[in-house]
C-alpha positions in Angstrom: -13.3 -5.5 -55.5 -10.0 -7.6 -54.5 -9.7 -6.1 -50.9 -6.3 -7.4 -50.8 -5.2 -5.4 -53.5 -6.9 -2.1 -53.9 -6.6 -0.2 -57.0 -4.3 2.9 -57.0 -5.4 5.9 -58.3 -3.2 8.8 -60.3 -3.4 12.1 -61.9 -2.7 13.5 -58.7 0.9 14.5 -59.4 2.3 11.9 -57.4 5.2 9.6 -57.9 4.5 5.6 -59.5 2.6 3.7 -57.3 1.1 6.3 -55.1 -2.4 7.1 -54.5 -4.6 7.0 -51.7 -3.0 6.4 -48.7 0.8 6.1 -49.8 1.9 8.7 -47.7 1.2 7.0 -44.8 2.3 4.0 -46.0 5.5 5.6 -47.4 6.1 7.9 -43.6 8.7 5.3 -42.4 11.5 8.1 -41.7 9.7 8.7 -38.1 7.5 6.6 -36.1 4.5 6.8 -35.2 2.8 8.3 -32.4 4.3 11.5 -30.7 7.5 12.6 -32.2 10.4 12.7 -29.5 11.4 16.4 -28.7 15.3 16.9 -28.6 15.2 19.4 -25.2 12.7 16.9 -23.7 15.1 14.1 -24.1 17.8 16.1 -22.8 16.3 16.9 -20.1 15.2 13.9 -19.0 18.8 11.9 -19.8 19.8 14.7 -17.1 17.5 13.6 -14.6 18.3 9.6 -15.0 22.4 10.7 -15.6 24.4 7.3 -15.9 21.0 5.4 -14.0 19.9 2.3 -15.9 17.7 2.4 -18.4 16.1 -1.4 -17.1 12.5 -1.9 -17.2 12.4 -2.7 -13.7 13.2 0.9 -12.8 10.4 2.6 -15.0 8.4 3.8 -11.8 11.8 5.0 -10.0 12.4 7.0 -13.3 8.8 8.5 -13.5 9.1 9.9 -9.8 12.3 11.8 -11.2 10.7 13.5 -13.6 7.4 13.8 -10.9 9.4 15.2 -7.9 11.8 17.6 -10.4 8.9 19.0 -12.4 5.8 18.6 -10.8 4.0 16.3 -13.2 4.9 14.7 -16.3 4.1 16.0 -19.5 3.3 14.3 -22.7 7.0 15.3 -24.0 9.0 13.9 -21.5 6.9 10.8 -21.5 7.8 10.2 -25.2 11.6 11.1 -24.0 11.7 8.4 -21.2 9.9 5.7 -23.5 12.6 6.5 -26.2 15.4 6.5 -23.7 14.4 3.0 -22.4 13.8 1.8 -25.8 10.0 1.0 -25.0 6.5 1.5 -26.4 4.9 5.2 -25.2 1.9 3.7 -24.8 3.2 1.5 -22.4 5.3 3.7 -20.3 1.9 5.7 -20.3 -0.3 3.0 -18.8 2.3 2.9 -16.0 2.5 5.9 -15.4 -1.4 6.6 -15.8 -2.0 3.7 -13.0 -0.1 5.0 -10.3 -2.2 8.4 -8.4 1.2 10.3 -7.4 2.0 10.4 -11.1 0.5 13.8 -12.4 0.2 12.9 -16.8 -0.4 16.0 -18.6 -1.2 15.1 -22.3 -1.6 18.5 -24.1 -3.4 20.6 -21.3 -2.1 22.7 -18.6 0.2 21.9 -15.7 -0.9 21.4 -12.3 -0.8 24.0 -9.5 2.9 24.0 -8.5 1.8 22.9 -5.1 -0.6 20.1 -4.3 -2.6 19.5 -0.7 -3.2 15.9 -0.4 -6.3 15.7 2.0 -6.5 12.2 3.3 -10.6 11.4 3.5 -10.5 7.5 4.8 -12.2 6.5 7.9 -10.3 8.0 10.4 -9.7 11.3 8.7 -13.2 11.3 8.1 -14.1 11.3 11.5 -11.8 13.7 12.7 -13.0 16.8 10.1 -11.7 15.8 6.7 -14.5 16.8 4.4 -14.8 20.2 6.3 -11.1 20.8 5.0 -12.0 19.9 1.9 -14.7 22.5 1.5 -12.7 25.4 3.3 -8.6 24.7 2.1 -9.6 25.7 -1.8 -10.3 29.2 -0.7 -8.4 29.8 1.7 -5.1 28.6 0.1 -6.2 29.9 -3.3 -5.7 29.1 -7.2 -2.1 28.5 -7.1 -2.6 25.4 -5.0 -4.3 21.9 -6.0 -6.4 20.3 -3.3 -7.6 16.9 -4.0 -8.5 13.8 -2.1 -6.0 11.6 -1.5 -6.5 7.7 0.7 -5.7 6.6 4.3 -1.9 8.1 5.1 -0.9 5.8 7.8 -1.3 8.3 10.4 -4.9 7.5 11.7 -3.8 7.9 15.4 -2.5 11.4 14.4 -6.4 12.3 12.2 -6.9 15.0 10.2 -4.1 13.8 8.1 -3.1 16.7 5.0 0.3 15.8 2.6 1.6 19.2 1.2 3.7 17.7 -1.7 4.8 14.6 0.6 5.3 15.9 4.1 2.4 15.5 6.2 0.7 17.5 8.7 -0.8 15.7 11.7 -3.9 17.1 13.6 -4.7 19.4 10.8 -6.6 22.4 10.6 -6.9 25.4 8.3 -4.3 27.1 9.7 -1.3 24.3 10.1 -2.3 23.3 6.6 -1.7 26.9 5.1 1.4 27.5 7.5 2.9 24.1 5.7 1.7 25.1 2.4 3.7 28.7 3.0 6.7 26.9 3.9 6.7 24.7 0.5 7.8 21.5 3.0 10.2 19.1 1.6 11.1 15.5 2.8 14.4 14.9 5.0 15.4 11.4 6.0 13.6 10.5 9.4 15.9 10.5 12.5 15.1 6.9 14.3 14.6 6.4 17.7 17.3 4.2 17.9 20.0 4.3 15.2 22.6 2.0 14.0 24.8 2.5 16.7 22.6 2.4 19.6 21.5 -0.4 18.6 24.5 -2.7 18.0 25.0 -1.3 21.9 22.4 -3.1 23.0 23.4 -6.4 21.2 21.6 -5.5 17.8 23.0 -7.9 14.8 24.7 -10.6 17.1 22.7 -13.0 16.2 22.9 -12.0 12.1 26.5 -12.2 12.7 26.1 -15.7 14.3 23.9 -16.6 11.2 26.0 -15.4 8.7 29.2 -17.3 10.2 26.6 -20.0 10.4 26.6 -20.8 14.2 22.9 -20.9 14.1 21.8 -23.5 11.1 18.9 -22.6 9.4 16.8 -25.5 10.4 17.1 -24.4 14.1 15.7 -21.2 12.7 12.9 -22.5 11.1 12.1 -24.3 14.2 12.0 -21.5 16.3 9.7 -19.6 14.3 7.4 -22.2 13.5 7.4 -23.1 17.1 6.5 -19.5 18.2 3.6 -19.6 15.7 5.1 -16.6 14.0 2.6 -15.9 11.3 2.4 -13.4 8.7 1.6 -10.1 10.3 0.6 -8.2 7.4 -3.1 -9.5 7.2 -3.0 -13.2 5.9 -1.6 -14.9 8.2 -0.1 -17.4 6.9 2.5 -19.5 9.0 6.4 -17.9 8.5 8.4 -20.9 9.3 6.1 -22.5 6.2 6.5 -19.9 3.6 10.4 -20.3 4.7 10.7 -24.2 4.3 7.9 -23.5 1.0 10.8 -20.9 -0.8 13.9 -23.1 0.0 12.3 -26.0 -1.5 12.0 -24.3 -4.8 14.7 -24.1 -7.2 17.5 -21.3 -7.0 18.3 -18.5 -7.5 15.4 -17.1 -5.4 14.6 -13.8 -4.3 13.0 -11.7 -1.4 10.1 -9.0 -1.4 9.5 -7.2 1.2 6.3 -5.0 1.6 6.0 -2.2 3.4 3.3 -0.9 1.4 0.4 -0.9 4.3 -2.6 0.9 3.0 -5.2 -0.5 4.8 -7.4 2.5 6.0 -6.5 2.4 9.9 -3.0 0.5 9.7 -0.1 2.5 10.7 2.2 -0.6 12.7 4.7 -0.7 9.9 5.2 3.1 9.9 5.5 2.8 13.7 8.2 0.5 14.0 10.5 1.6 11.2 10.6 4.6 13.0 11.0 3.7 16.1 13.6 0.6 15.7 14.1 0.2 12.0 17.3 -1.8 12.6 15.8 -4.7 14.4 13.4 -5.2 11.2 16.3 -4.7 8.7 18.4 -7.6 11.1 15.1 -10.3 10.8 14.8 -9.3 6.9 18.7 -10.2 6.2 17.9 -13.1 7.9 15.0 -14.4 6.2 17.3 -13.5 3.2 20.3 -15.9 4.6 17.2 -18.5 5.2 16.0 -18.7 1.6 19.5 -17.6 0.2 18.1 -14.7 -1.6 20.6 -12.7 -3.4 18.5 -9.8 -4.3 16.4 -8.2 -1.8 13.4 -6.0 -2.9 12.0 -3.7 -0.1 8.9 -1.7 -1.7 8.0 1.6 0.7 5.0 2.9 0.3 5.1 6.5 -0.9 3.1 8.1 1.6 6.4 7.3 3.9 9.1 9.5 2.2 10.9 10.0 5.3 11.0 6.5 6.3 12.0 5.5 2.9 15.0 7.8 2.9 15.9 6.9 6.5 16.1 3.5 5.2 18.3 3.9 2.1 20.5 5.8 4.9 20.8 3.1 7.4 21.2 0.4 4.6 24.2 1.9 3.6 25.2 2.3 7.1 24.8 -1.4 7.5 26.5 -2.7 4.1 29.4 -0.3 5.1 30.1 -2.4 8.4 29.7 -5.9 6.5 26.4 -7.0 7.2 24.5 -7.5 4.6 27.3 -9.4 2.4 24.9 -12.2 1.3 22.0 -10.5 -0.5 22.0 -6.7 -2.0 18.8 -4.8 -0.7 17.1 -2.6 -3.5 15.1 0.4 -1.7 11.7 0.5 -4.4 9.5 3.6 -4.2 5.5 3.0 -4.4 3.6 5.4 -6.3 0.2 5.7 -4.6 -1.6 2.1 -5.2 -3.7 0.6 -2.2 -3.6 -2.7 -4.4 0.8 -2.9 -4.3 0.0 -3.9 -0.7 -1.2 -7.4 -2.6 1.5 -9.5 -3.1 1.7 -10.3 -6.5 0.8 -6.7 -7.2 3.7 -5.5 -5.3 5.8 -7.7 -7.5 4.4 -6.3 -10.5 5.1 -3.3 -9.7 8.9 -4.1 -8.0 9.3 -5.1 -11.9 7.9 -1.5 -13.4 4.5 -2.3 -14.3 1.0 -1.4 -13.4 0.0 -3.4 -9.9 -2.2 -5.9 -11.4 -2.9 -8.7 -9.3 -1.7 -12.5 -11.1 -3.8 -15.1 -11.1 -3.0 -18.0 -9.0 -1.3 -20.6 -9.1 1.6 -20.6 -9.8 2.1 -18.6 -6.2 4.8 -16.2 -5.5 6.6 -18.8 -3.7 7.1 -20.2 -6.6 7.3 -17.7 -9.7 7.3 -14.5 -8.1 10.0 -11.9 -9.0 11.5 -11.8 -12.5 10.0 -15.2 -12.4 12.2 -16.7 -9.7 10.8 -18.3 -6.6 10.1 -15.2 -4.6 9.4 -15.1 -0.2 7.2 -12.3 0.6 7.1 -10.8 3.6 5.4 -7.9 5.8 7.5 -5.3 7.9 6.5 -6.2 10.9 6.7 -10.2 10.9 10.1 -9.9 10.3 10.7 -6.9 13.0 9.8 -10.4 16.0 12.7 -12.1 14.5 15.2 -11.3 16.6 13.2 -11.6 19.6 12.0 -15.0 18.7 15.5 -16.3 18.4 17.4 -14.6 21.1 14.5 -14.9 23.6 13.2 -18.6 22.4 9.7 -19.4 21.2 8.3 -19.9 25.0 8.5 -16.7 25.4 6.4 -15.5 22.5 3.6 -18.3 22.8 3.9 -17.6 26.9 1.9 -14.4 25.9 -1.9 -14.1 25.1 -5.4 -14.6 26.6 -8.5 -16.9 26.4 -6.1 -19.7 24.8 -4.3 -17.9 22.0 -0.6 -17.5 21.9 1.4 -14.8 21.2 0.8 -10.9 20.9 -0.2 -8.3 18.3 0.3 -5.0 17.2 -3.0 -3.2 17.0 -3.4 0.2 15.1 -6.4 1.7 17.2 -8.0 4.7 15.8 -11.5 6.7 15.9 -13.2 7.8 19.4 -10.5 6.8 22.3 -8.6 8.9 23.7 -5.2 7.6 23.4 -5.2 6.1 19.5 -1.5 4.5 18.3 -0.3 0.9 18.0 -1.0 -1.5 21.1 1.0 -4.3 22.1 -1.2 -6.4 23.4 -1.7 -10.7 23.6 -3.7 -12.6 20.7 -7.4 -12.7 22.4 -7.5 -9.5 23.5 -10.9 -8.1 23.0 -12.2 -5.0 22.0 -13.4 -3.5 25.4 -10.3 -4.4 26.5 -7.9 -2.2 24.1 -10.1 0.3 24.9 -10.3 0.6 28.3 -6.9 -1.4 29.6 -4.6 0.6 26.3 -6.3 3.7 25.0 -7.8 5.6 28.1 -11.3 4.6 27.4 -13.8 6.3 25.0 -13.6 9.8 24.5 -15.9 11.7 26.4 -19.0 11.9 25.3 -19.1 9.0 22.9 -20.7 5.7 23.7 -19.1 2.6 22.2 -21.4 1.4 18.9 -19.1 -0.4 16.6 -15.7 -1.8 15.4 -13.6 -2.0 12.6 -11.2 -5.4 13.6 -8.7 -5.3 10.3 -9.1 -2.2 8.3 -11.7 -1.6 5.6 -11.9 -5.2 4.4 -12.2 -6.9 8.1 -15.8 -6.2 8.3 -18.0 -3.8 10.6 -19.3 -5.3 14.5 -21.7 -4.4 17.1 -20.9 -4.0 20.7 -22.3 -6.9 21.3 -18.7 -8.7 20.3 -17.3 -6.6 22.1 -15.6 -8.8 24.4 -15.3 -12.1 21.6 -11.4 -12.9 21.3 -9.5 -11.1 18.3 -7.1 -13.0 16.9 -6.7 -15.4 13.2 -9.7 -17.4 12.7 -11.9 -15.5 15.8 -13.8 -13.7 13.6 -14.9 -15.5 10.0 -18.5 -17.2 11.9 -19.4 -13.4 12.3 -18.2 -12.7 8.7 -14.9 -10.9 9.1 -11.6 -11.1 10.0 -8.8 -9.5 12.3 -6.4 -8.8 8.8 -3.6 -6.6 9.7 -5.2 -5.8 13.0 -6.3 -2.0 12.4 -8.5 -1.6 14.8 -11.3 1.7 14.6 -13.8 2.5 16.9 -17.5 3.8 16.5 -19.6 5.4 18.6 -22.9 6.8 19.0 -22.0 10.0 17.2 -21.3 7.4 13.9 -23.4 6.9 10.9 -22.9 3.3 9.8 -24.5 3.8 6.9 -22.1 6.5 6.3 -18.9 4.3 7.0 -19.8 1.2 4.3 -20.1 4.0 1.9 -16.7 6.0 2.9 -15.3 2.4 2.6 -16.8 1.3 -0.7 -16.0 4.7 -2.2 -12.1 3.9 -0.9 -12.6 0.6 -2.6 -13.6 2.1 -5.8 -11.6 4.1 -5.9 -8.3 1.8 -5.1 -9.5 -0.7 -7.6 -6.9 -2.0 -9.9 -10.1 -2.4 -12.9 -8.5 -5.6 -14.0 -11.2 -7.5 -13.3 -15.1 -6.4 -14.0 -16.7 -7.7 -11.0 -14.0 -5.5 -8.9 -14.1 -2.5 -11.5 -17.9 -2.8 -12.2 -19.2 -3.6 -8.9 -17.8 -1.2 -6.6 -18.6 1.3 -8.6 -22.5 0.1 -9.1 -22.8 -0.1 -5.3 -21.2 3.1 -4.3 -24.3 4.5 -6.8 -26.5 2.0 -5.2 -25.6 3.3 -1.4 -25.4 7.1 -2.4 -29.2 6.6 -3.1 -32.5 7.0 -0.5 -33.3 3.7 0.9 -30.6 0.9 0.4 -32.1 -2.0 -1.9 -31.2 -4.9 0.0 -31.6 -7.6 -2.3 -30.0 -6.0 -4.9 -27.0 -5.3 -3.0 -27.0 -8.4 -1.5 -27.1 -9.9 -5.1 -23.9 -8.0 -6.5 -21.7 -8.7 -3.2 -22.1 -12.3 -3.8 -20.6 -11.6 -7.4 -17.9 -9.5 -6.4 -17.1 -12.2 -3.5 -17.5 -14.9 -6.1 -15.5 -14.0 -9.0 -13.4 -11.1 -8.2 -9.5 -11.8 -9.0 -7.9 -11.0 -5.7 -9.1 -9.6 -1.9 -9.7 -6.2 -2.9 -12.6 -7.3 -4.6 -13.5 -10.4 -2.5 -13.8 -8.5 0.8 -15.0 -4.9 -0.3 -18.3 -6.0 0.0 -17.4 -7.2 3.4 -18.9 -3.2 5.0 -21.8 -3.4 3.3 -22.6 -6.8 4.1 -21.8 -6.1 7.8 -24.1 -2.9 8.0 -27.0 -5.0 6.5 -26.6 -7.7 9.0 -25.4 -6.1 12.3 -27.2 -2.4 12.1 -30.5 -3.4 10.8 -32.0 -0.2 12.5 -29.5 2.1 10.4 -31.1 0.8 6.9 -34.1 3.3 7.5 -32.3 6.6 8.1 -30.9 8.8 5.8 -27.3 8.6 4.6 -25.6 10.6 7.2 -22.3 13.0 6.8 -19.5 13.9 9.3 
């Protein structure tokens, strides 16, 4: 039989040439796939009104139809794909990636009110998984409770988001007073607002950049002289990635990430709202620096009162004439640990899933929309203006045991005063404790640390008083990251906290990659059983180290590997619970 030209069959009342299968090749007056629904197009074209229907603003147009109707149904997915003239099935993998995106295909809508019940580290500690198993029944069937990852409020554990607004400290009974008062988000009121702060000399210096009294090699001086480096976990040196971007062809553009999701890092959210004009005066310079047109701030959407504060006080700012040299786009995140990767921010800046790119080429130089692209975290470029005004003596002035400058550390877990600490590069870990939270809390006996987040690794007392800073930590097998700091003690499983952080990791996987996607999974099987096989373990953390496509997957293994090397004793015991 000729395969490439099948017989056709008759006799069946059809026309000439039909037969098997020439309806479907003959259906051309509709495409395929689901038919668009006139009222669901409607109503969607009156939730995106005279909006543009670019690509890049996909995942801004999905939170319209999330925050108006509580999820997105199949219908209204068809509508947005047909309004923005693309495929469904790719507006559905977007929307699919992101957890803040509720996609209902054909079954019922969710509860009309969903609890958010953050179970990282921190939460964990301070009662989480007891509010998971009591807030169904007390709150009832109308309302969803799910798990949901680390909030940025570690300092302020229990953490619970009804819809978006957060309750701090949480218990049964602020929870269900919150959910009875169906909470909705209202743009936080900074400590210090726009006038304030040009009171006290805020945007001098931006003015003196922008009428160019200050060149922008003195600028890159300064902040390589300071050591400024990048705050957000790398580390990498800021007057380097500024000389790096200018050296690459125009036009060039500017990302800004305040997407920290790092279980235990809260900095960011601290200073936007404490002084969120001093960051947005060091981001429009950076912006002059690299002559970045288009600026491209990405807020994570655990932060909805920061991110409308910020929309607010941008306006405030283009209104007096200060930002007249690049044009700063507010993006909303969408509930993605792995945006707060660079490349997988940008992916997502440019309405896709947050798949991390393989490198090179580096952001520096094909980043954004394929332009040369400088990255930055929130609170690198919050030191700006202090570096300049102040000079770079006075930042490498600070610091113990030989290092220069100072942190911000997000301490968490058993002290008694948790919250970002401003304290000098060397610090060590007794010290934050005792000299900047009050000590342990009582009761509690010192018996680990958590330098920089989930991924920084897991230490004994016994480095307790090493240096923290860049570099202090890799010959132990970790790293300080973005400096979110949690402390253990005695009443601490540590089997129990390498599997509440490989379960995170799992769970925040992008699945690009199988030794990411595969291996987290296979271990958090692997822990969740009696006694831990060691060699086994051992022998897929090397893979996922090895071949993984970005950190996520590189350092997940990084708890385990810690637990298995610093808390011998603890391989023996039975997985505990908090």
């Amino acid at each position: 039989m000729n395969m490439h030209n099948p017989p056709v069959s008759g006799g069946n009342g059809a026309g000439k040439g039909d037969g098997k299968g020439a309806g479907r090749r003959k259906s051309g007056r509709t495409p395929k796939g689901r038919q668009v629904d006139p009222q669901a197009l409607s109503e969607v074209q009156a939730l995106l009104t005279d909006k543009p229907r670019r690509r890049d603003l996909l995942i801004e147009h999905l939170h319209l139809i999330q925050d108006h109707y509580g999820h997105i149904g199949a219908p209204h997915l068809a509508a947005l794909a047909h309004e923005m003239k693309m495929a469904q099935a790719e507006v559905y993998e977007v929307a699919t990636f992101y957890s803040h995106f509720d996609v209902v295909k054909d079954g019922p809508a969710p509860a009309a009110i969903t609890v958010r019940v953050c179970d990282s580290l921190s939460c964990a500690m301070a009662g989480a998984e007891k509010l998971l198993e009591k807030l169904p029944a007390i709150l009832g069937k109308d309302v969803r409770v799910v798990r949901a990852p680390c909030m940025g409020a570690c300092d302020r554990a229990p953490v619970v988001a009804v819809g978006h607004v957060q309750t701090f400290k949480a218990n049964t009974d602020n929870v269900a007073a919150a959910v009875k008062a169906k909470p909705h988000a209202h743009a936080w009121k900074p400590e210090t607002d726009l006038a304030a702060y040009q009171k006290a000399g805020g945007y001098a210096l931006l003015k003196d950049v922008l009428a160019k009294k200050r060149s922008i090699d003195e600028l890159i001086k300064i902040v390589s002289d300071a050591g400024l480096r990048g705050l957000g976990g790398a580390g990498f040196p800021t007057g380097r990635k500024w000389s790096l971007v200018r050296a690459e062809p125009a036009p060039r553009l500017f990302a800004v990430n305040a997407d920290e999701g790092e279980p235990g890092t809260f900095k960011d959210r601290y200073y936007l709202e404490q002084d969120p004009h001093r960051f947005i005066e060091g981001m429009l310079i950076a912006a002059f620096v690299v002559d970045a047109a288009d600026t491209y701030l990405y807020v994570r959407d655990e932060y909805p009162e920061v991110r409308l504060m910020l929309i607010d006080e941008l306006e405030k700012v283009a209104a007096a004439g200060l930002s007249p040299h690049t044009k700063v786009h507010v993006r909303r995140g969408a509930g993605a640990y792995i945006c707060g990767e660079e490349s997988a921010m940008i992916e997502s800046i440019e309405g896709k899933r947050g798949l991390p790119r393989h490198r090179p080429p580096y952001v520096a130089q094909v980043g954004l929309f394929g332009r040369p692209t400088l990255e930055q975290n929130v609170e690198t470029l919050y030191w700006i203006r202090d570096l300049v005004e102040r000079g770079p003596e006075w930042f490498t002035s600070q610091g113990r045991r030989d290092k220069k400058g100072f942190r911000s550390f997000s301490v968490s877990g058993r002290v008694k005063n948790p919250g970002v600490k401003v304290a000098p590069a060397g610090v060590t870990i007794n010290e934050l404790i005792n000299e900047y939270s009050g000590g342990m809390l009582e009761g509690h006996t010192l018996k680990g640390f958590l330098p920089g987040g989930a991924s920084g690794g897991i230490f004994p007392p016994k480095l307790a008083d090493h240096p923290l800073d860049f570099g202090t930590l890799e010959p132990h097998g970790g790293f300080v990251g973005s400096h979110a700091v949690v402390i253990l003690s005695d009443k601490d499983d540590m089997k129990a906290v390498a599997f509440n952080l490989m379960k995170f990791f799992e769970d925040e996987s992008c699945g690009q990659c199988t030794p990411c996607r595969a291996g987290t999974e296979k271990a958090v099987k692997l822990m969740a059983q009696g006694p831990w096989n060691v060699e086994l373990l051992t022998e897929l953390s090397t893979l996922m180290r090895d071949a993984s496509i970005c950190g996520l997957g590189q350092a997940a293994p990084n708890p385990l590997l810690s637990v298995l090397k610093n808390f011998p004793e603890e391989l023996t015991k039975p997985l505990g619970t908090w």
